[in-house]
Biotite code that builds the C-alpha atoms (Angstrom):
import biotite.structure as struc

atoms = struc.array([
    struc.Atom([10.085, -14.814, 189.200], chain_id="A", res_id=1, res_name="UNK", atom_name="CA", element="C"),
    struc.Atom([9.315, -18.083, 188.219], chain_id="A", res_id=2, res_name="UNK", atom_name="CA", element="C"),
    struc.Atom([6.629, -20.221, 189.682], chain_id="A", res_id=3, res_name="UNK", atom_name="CA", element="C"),
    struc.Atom([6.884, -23.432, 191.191], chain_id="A", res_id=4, res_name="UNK", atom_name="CA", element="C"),
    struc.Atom([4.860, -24.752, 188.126], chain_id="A", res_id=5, res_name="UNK", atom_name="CA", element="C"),
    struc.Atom([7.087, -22.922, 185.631], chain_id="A", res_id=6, res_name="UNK", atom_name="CA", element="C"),
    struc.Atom([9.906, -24.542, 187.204], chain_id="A", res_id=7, res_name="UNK", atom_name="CA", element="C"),
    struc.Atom([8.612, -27.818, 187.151], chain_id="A", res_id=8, res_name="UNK", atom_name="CA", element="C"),
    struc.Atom([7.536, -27.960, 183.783], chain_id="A", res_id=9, res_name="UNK", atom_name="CA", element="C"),
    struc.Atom([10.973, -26.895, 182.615], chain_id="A", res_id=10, res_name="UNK", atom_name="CA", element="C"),
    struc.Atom([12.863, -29.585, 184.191], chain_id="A", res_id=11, res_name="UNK", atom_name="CA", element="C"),
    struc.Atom([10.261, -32.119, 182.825], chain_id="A", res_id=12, res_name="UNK", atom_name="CA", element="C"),
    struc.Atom([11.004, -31.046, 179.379], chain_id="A", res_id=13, res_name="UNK", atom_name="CA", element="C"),
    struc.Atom([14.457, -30.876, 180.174], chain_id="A", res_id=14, res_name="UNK", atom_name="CA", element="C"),
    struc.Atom([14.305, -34.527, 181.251], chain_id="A", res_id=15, res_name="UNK", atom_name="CA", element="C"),
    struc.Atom([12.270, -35.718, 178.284], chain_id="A", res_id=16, res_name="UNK", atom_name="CA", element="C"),
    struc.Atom([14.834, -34.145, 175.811], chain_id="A", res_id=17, res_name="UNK", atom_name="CA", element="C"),
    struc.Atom([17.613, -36.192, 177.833], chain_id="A", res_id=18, res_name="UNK", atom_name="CA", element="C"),
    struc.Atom([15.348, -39.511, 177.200], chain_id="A", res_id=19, res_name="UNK", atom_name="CA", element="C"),
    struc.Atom([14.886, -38.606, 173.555], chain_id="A", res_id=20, res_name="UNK", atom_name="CA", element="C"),
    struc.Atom([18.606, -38.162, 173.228], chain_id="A", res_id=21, res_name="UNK", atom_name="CA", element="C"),
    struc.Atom([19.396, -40.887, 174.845], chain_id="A", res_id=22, res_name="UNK", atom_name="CA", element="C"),
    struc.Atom([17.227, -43.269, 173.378], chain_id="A", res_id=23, res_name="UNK", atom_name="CA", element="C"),
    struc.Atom([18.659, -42.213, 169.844], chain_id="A", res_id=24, res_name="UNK", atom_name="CA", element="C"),
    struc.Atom([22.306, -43.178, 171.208], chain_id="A", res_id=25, res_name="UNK", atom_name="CA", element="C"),
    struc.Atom([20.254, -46.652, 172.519], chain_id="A", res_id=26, res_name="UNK", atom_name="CA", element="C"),
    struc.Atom([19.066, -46.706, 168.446], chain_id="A", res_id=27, res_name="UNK", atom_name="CA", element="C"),
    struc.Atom([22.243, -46.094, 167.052], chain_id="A", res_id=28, res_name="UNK", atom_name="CA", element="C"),
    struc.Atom([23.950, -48.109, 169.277], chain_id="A", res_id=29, res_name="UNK", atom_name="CA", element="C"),
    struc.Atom([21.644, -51.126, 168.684], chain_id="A", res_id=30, res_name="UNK", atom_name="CA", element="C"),
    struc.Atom([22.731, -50.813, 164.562], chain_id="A", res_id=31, res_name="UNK", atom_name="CA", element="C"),
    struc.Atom([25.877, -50.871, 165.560], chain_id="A", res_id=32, res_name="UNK", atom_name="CA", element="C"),
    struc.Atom([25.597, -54.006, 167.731], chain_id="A", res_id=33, res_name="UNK", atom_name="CA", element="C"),
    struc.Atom([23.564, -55.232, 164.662], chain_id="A", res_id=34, res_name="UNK", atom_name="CA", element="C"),
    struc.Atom([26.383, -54.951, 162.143], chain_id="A", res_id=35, res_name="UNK", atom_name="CA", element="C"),
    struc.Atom([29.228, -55.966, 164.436], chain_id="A", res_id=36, res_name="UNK", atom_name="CA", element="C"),
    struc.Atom([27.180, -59.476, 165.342], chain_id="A", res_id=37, res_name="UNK", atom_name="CA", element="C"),
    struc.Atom([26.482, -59.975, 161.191], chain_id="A", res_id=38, res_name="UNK", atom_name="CA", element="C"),
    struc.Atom([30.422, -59.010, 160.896], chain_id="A", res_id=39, res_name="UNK", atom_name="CA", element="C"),
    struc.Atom([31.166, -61.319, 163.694], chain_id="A", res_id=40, res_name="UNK", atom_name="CA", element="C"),
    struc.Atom([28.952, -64.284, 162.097], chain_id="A", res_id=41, res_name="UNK", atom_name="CA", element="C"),
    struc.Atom([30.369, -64.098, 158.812], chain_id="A", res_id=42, res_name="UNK", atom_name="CA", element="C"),
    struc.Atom([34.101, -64.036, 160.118], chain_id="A", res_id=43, res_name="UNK", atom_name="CA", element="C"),
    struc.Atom([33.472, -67.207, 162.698], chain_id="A", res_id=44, res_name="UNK", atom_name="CA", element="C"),
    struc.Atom([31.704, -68.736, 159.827], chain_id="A", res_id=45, res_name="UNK", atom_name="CA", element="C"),
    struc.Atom([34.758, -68.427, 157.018], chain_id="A", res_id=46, res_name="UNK", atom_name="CA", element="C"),
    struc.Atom([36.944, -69.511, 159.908], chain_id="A", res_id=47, res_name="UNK", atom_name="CA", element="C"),
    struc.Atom([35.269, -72.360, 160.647], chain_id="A", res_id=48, res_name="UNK", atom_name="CA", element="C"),
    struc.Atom([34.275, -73.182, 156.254], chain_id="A", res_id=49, res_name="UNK", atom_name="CA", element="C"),
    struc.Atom([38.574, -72.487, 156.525], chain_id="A", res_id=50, res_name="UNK", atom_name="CA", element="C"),
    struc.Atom([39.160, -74.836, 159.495], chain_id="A", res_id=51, res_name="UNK", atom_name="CA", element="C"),
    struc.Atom([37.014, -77.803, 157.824], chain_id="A", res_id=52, res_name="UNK", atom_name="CA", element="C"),
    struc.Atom([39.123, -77.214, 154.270], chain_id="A", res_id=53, res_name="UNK", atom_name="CA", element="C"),
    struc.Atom([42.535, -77.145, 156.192], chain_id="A", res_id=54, res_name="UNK", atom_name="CA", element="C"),
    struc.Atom([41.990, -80.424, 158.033], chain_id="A", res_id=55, res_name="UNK", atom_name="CA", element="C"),
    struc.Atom([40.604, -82.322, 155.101], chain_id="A", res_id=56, res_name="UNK", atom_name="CA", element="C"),
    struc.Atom([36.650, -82.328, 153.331], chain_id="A", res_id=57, res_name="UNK", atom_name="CA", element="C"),
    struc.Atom([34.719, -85.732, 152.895], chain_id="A", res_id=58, res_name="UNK", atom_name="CA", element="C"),
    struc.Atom([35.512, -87.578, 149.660], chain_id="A", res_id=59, res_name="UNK", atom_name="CA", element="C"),
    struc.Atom([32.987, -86.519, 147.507], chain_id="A", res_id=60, res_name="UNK", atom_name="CA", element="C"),
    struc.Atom([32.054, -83.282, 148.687], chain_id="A", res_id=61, res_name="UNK", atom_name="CA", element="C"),
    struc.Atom([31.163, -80.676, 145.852], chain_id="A", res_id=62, res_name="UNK", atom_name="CA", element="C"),
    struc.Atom([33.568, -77.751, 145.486], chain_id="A", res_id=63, res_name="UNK", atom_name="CA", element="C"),
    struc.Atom([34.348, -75.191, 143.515], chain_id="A", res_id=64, res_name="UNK", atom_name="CA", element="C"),
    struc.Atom([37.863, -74.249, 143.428], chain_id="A", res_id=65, res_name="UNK", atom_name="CA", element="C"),
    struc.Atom([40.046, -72.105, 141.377], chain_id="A", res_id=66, res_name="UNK", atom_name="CA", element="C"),
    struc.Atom([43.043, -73.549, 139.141], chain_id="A", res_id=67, res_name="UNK", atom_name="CA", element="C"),
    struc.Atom([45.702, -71.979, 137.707], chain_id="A", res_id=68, res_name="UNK", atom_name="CA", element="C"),
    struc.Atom([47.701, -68.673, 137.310], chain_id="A", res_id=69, res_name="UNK", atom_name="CA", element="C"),
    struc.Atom([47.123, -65.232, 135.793], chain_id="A", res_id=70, res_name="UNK", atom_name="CA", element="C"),
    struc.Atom([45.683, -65.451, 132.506], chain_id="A", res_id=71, res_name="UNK", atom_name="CA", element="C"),
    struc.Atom([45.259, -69.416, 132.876], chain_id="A", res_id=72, res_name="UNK", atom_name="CA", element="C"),
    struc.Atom([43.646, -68.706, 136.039], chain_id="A", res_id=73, res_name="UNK", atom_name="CA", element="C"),
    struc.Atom([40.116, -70.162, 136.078], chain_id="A", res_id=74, res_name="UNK", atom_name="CA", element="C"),
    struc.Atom([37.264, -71.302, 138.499], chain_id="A", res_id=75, res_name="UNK", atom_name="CA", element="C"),
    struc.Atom([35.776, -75.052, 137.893], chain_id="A", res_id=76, res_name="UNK", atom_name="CA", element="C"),
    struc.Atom([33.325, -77.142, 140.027], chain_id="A", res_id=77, res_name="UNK", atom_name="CA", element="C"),
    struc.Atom([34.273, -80.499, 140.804], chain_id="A", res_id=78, res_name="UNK", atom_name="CA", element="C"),
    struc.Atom([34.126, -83.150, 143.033], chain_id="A", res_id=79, res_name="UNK", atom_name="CA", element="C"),
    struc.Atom([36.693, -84.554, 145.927], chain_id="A", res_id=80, res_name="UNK", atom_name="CA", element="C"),
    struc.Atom([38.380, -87.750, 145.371], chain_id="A", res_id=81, res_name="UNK", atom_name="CA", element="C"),
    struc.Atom([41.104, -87.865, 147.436], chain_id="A", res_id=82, res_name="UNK", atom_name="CA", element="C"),
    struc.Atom([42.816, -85.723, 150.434], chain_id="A", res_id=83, res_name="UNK", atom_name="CA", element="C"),
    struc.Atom([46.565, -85.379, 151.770], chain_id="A", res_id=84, res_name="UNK", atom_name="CA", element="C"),
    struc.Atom([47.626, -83.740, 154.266], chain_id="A", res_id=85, res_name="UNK", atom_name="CA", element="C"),
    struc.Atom([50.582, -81.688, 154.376], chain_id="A", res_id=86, res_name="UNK", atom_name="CA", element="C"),
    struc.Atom([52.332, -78.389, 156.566], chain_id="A", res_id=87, res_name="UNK", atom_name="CA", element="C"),
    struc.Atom([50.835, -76.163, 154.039], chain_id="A", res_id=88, res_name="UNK", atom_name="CA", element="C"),
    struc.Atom([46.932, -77.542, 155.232], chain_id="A", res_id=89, res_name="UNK", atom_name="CA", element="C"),
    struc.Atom([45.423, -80.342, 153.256], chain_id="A", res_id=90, res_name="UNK", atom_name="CA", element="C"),
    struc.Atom([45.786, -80.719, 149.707], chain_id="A", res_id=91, res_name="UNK", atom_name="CA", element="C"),
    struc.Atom([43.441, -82.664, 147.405], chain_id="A", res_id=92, res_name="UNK", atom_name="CA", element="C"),
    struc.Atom([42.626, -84.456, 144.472], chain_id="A", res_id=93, res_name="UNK", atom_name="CA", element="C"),
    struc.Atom([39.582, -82.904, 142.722], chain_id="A", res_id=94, res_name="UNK", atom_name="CA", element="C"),
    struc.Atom([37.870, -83.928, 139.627], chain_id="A", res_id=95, res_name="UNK", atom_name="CA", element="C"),
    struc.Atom([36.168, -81.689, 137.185], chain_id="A", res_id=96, res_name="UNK", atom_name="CA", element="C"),
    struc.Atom([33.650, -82.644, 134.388], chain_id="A", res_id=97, res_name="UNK", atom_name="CA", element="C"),
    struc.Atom([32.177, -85.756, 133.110], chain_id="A", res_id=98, res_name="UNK", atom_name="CA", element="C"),
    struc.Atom([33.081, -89.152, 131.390], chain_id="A", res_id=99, res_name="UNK", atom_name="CA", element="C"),
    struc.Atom([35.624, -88.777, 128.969], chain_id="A", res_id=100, res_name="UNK", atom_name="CA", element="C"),
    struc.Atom([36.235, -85.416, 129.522], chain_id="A", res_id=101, res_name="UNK", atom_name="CA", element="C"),
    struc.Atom([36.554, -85.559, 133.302], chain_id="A", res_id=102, res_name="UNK", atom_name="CA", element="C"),
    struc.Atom([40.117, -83.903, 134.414], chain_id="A", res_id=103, res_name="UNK", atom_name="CA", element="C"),
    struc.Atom([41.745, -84.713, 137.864], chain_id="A", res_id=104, res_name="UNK", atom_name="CA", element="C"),
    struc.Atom([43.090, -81.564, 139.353], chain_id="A", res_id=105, res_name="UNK", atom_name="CA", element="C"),
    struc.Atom([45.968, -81.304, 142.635], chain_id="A", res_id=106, res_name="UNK", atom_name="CA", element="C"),
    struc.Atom([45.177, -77.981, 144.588], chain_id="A", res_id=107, res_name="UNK", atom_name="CA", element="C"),
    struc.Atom([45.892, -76.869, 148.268], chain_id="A", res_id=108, res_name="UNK", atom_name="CA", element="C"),
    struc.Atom([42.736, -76.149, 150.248], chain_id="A", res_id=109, res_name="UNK", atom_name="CA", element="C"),
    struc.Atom([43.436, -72.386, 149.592], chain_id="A", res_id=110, res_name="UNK", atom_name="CA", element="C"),
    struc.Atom([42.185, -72.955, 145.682], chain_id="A", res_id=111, res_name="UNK", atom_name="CA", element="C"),
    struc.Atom([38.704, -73.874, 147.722], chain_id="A", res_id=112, res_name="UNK", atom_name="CA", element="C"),
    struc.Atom([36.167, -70.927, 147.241], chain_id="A", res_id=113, res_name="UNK", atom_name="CA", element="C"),
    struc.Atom([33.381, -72.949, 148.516], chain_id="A", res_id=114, res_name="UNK", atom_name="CA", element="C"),
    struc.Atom([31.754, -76.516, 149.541], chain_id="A", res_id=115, res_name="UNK", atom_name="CA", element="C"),
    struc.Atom([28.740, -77.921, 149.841], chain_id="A", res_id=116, res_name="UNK", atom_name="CA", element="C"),
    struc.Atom([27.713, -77.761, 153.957], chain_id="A", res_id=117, res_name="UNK", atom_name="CA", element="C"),
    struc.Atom([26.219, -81.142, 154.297], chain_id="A", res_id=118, res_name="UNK", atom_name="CA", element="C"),
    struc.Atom([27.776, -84.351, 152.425], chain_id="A", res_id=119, res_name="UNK", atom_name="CA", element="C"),
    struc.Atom([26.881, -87.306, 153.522], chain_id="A", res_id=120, res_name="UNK", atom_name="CA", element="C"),
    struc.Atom([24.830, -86.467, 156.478], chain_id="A", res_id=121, res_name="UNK", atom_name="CA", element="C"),
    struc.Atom([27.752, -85.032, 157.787], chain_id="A", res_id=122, res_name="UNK", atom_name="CA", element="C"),
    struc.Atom([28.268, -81.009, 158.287], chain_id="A", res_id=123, res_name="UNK", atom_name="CA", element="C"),
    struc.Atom([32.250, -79.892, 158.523], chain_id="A", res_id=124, res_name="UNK", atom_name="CA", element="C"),
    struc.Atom([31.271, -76.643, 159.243], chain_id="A", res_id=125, res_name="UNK", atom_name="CA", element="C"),
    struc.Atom([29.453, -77.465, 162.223], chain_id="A", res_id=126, res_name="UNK", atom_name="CA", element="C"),
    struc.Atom([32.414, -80.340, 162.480], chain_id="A", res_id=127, res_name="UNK", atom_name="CA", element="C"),
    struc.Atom([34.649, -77.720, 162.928], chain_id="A", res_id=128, res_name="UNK", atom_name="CA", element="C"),
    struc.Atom([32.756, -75.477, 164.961], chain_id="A", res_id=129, res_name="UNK", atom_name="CA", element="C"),
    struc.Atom([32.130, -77.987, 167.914], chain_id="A", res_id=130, res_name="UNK", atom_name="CA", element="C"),
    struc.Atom([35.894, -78.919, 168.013], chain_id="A", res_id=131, res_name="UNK", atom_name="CA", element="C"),
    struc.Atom([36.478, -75.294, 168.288], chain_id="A", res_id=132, res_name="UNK", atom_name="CA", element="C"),
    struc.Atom([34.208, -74.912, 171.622], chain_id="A", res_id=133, res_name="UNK", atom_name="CA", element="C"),
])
């Protein structure tokens, strides 16, 4: 027969295992809740780079774009001159390269890989972001 004691003791261990186990679900479940907020971050935040390209970047915003198709295909840096809009999002006029050489290339906001955040003192990210809310 078991003591009082003995019976005691038992159900305190019993109860410490069930906080050990459940503060490893707390752990695990914190990572998770870790990943899906970086996940989250990084989606809002290539919505919202996607959002600013679709309604039009700042003349002379730096970019980096890709031109062309399959073997042709190739990524350039350049610089905004000019933006239209049409149904298909905004398309611009980008220039690439210097003096003489400079070339003017016509791409659809899609050929955008990615933008300088701040031009101008002005941010479309965070532009886009605050129309958003």
């Amino acid at each position: 027969m078991a003591t009082k004691i003995e019976t005691i003791t038992k159900r305190l261990t019993a109860i410490d295992e069930g906080i050990k186990t459940a503060n490893e679900k707390i752990i695990k479940l914190q990572e998770e809740r870790a990943t899906l907020v970086q996940s989250f971050d990084a989606v809002r935040e290539a919505e919202e780079r996607g959002n600013a390209i679709n309604r039009g970047l700042p003349v002379g915003t730096n970019v980096t774009f890709v031109y062309g198709r399959a073997e042709s295909k190739r990524t350039l840096q350049g610089v905004v001159k000019a933006t239209k809009p049409t149904e298909q999002g905004c398309q611009y006029k980008i220039e690439a390269g210097t003096g003489f050489d400079a070339e003017l290339f016509t791409v659809l906001g899609s050929a955008i890989e990615s933008f300088d955040l701040t031009v101008g003192g002005t941010d479309p990210v965070a532009d886009a972001a605050e129309e958003n809310r």
